[in-house]
C-alpha positions in Angstrom: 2.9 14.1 6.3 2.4 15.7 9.9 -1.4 15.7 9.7 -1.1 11.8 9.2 1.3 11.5 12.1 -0.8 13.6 14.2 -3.3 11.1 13.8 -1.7 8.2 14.6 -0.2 10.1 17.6 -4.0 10.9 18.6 -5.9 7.9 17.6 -3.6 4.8 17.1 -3.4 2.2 19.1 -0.3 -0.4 19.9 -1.6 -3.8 20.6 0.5 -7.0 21.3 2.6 -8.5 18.5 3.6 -5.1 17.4 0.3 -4.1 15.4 -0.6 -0.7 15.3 -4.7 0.2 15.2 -5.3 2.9 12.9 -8.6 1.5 12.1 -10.7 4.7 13.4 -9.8 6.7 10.9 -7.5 4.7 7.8 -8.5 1.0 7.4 -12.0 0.7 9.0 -13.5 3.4 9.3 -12.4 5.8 6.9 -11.3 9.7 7.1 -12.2 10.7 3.6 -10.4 14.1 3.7 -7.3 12.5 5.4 -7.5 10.1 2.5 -7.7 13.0 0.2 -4.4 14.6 1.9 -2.9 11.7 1.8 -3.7 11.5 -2.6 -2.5 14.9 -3.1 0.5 13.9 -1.0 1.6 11.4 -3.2 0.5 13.6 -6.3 3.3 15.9 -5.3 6.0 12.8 -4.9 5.3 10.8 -8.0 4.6 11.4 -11.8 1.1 10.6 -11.7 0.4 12.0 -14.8 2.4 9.4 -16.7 0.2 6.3 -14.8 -2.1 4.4 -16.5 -3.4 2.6 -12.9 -3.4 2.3 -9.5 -2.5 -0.9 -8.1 -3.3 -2.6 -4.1 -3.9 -5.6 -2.6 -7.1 -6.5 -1.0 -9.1 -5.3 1.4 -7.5 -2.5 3.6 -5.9 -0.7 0.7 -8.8 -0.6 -1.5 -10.3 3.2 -0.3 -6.8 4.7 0.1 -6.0 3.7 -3.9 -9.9 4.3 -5.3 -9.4 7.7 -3.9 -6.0 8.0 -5.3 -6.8 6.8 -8.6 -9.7 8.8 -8.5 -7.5 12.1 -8.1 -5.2 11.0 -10.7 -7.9 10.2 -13.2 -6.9 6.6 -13.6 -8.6 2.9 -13.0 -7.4 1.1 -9.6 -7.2 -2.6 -9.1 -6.4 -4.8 -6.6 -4.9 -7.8 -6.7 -7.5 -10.6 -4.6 -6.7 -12.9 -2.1 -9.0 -15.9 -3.3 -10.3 -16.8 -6.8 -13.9 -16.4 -7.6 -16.1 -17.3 -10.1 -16.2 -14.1 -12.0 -12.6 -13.9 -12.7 -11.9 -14.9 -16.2 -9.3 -15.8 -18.5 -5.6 -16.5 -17.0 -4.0 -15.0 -13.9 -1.3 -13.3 -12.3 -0.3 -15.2 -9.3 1.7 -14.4 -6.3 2.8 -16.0 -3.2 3.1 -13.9 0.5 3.5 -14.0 4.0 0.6 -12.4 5.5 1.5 -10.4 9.0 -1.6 -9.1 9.5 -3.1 -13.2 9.3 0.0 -15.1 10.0 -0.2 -17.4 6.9 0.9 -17.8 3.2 -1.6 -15.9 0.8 -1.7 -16.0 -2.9 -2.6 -12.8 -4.6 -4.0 -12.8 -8.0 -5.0 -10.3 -10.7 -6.6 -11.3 -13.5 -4.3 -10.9 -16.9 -7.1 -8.9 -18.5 -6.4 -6.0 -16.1 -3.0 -5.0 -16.1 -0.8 -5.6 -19.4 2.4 -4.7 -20.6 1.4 -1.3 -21.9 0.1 0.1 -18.0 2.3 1.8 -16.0 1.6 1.0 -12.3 1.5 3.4 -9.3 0.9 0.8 -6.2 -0.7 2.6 -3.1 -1.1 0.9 -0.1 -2.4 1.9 3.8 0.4 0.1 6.0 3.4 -1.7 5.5 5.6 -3.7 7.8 7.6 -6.4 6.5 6.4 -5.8 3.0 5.1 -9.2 1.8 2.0 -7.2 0.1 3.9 -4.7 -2.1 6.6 -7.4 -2.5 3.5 -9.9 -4.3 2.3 -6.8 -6.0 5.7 -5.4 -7.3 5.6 -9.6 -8.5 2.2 -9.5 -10.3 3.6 -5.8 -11.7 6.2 -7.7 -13.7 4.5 -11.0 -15.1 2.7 -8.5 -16.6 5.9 -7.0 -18.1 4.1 -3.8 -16.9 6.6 -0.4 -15.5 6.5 0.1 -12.0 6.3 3.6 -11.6 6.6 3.4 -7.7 5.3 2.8 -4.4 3.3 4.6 -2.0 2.5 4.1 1.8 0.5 5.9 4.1 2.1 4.4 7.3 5.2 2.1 7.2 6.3 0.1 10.4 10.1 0.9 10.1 11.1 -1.0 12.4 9.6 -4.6 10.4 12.4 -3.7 7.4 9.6 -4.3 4.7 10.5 -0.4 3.5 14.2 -0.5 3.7 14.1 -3.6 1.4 12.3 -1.4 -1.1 14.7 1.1 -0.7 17.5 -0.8 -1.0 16.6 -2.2 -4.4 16.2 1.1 -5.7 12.4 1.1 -5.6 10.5 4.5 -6.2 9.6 4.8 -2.7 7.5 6.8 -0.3 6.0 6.1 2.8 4.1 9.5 4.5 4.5 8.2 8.3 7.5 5.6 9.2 6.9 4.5 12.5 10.5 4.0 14.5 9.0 2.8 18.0 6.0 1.7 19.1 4.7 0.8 22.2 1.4 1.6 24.0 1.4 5.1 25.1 4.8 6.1 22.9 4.9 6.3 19.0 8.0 7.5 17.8 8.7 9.0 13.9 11.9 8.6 11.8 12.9 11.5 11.0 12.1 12.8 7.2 14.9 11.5 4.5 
């Protein structure tokens, strides 16, 4: 999506340990229109019309998939990172790695939210190893729910999180894959 990668070209930020700051615009503060883009973009490269639900994780994915879900006329959940008090009944649980905190994080979804009858559309805003989608893809089949596919505004290619996805035949999309980054110079793969 060029509009997306002018942005990060324009805006983004490399700071050390290989994180990208996209913050101004995706995971902060939010570009609603970009998101919008970004919802039709994924319209166009997966059956939305055949979900019954947007899945994320929490917190930085949440506006990207309420928008999306919102387009495609569907609820969106997203799995938590803690348990609270006003979670009921029995839960989907799943252990990640977390590169964004650098330590082990158990998602969880509560079981009265996504069944064996949803078919699940997960959207997220970044990806670099994959540890997120990988714990959501998880809590997607203790449900026995269909994973209809994955969606990434901006994937760190270099991090391997994608090409694990692709490798086991996941439906797959990520609008931005980020080759190189360094401060100063962020380079694109070139569109598959």
């Amino acid at each position: 999506m060029q509009l997306l990668k002018e942005r990060i070209q324009r805006e983004g930020k490399v700071l050390p340990g290989n994180i990208i700051k996209v913050d101004g615009f995706l995971n902060h503060r939010v570009d609603i229109r970009l998101m919008e883009g970004i919802a039709k973009e994924f319209e166009n490269l997966f059956d939305v019309k055949s979900i019954t639900m947007v899945l994320t994780a929490e917190a930085s994915g949440i506006a990207l998939a309420t928008i999306c879900a919102q387009r495609y006329g569907v609820p969106m959940v997203f799995a938590k990172k803690a348990k609270s008090d006003n979670i009921e009944g029995g839960l989907y649980q799943s252990e990640i790695y977390s590169y964004t905190y650098k330590k082990k994080i158990t998602q969880i979804l509560s079981r009265e939210w996504l069944t064996s009858h949803d078919r699940v559309l997960i959207i997220d805003d970044f990806m670099a190893n994959g540890e997120a989608v990988r714990g959501l893809c998880d809590l997607v089949s203790q449900a026995g729910a269909e994973l209809v596919g994955v969606g990434i505004a901006i994937e760190k290619g270099f991090q391997g999180g994608g090409d694990r996805l692709r490798g086991m035949g996941v439906n797959y999309h990520a609008l931005a894959v980020i080759e190189h980054a360094e401060p100063g110079n962020i380079t694109f793969r070139d569109e598959e």
